[in-house]
ZAMARGU-4260 file (C-alpha; in steps of 0.2 Angstrom, whole numbers, plus 5000, padded with zeros to 4 digits):
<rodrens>
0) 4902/4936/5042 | 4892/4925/5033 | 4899/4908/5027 | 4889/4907/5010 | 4896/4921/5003
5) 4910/4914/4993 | 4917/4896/4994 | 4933/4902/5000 | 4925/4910/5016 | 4941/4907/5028
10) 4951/4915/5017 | 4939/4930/5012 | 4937/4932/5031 | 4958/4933/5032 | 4956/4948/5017
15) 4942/4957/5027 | 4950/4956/5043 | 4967/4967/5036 | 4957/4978/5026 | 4947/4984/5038
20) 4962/4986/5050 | 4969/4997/5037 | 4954/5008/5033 | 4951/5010/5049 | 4963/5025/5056
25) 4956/5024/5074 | 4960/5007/5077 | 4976/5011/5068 | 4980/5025/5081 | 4974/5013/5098
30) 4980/4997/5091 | 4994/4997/5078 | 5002/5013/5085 | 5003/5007/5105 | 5007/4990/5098
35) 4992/4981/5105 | 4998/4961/5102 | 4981/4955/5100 | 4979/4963/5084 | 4996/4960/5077
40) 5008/4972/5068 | 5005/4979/5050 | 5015/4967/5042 | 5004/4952/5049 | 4989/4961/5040
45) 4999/4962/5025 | 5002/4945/5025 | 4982/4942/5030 | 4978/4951/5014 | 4990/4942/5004
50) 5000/4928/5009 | 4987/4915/5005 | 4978/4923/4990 | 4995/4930/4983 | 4987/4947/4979
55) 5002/4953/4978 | 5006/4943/4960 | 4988/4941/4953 | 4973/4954/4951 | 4956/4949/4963
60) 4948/4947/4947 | 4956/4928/4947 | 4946/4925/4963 | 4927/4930/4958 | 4916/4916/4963
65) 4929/4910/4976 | 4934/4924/4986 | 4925/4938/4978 | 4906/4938/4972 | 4910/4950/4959
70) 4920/4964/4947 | 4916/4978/4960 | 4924/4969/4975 | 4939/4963/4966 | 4943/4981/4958
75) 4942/4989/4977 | 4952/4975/4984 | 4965/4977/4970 | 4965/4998/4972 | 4970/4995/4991
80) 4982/4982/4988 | 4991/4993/4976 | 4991/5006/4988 | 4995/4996/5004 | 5010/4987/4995
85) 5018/5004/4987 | 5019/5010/5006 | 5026/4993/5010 | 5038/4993/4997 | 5045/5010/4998
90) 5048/5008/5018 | 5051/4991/5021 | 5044/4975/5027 | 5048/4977/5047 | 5045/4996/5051
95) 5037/5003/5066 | 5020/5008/5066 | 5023/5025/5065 | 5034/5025/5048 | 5019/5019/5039
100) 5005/5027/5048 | 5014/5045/5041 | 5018/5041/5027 | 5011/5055/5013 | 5002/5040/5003
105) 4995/5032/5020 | 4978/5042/5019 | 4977/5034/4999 | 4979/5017/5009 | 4968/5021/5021
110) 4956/5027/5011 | 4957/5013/4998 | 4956/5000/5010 | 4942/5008/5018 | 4932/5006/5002
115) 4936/4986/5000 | 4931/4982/5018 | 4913/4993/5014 | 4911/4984/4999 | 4915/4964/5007
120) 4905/4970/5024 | 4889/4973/5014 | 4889/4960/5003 | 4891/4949/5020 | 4879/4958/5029
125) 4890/4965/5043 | 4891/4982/5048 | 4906/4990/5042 | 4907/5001/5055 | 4911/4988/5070
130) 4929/4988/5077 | 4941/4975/5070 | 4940/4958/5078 | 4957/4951/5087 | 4965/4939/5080
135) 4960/4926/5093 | 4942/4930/5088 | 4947/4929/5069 | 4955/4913/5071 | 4941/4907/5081
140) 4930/4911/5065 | 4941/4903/5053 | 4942/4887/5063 | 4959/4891/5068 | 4968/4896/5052
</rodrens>
C-alpha cells in the first residue's frame, strides 16, 4: 500500500485490511471459520474498520483528504459499514464465526465490502485480488499500531 495516498495512511491501511477480510469469502471460509489466530476474529476486523475512525457515528465523507481521496471511496466504505454493523447488531458482538458467515444479509456484506476494498486497492495501486495480509504483517506496515 502506498503511504501517499491519504495523510492518515496507518489508519486507511487498518480500514483496508477489514474490508477486504470481509469481501473476501475464501479467506472467510480458511481463516475466520477454522479460527486462524493470525488473522483474528470478525469482531477485531470490526473494530479495524471502526474503532479508530468511529465509522460507526460518522459518514466516510468526514474523512475525504485524510482517509479517503474521494466521494466514491467514502460512499463504498459507508455501504459496507452499514451492512457489516446491521449483522453485527442483530447477532451480537462475541458470536462465532459461523453465526455471521450464514447469516441471510452476509452475502450484502460481503458483497459491499468487497466493493470498498476494490475501490481503496486501486487507488493504492495494490492488487485487489491478493490474500489478506496477518495481522503480524499489518502491524508491521503500520509501524506497530
Amino acid at each position: 500500500m502506498r503511504q501517499s495516498t491519504v495523510p492518515w495512511w496507518r489508519w486507511r491501511a487498518h480500514v483496508r485490511s477489514a474490508l477486504h477480510m470481509f469481501g473476501d469469502p475464501t479467506f472467510q471460509r480458511e481463516c475466520w471459520l477454522p479460527g486462524r489466530p493470525e488473522y483474528g476474529t470478525i469482531t477485531d476486523a470490526v473494530y479495524r474498520l471502526v474503532g479508530d475512525s468511529w465509522l460507526d457515528r460518522w459518514s466516510a465523507r468526514t474523512y475525504i483528504g485524510c482517509l479517503f481521496v474521494d466521494d466514491d471511496e467514502a460512499a463504498a466504505v459507508d455501504a459496507a459499514v452499514v451492512e457489516i454493523l446491521a449483522v453485527l447488531h442483530e447477532i451480537g458482538e462475541d458470536a462465532p464465526a459461523p453465526a455471521y458467515l450464514t447469516h441471510a444479509r452476509w452475502p450484502q456484506v460481503v458483497g459491499a465490502s468487497r466493493a470498498a476494498h476494490v475501490a481503496l486497492a486501486k487507488t493504492d495501486e495494490d492488487d485487489p485480488d491478493a490474500s489478506p495480509d496477518s495481522l503480524d504483517v499489518l502491524r508491521i506496515r503500520t509501524g506497530g499500531r
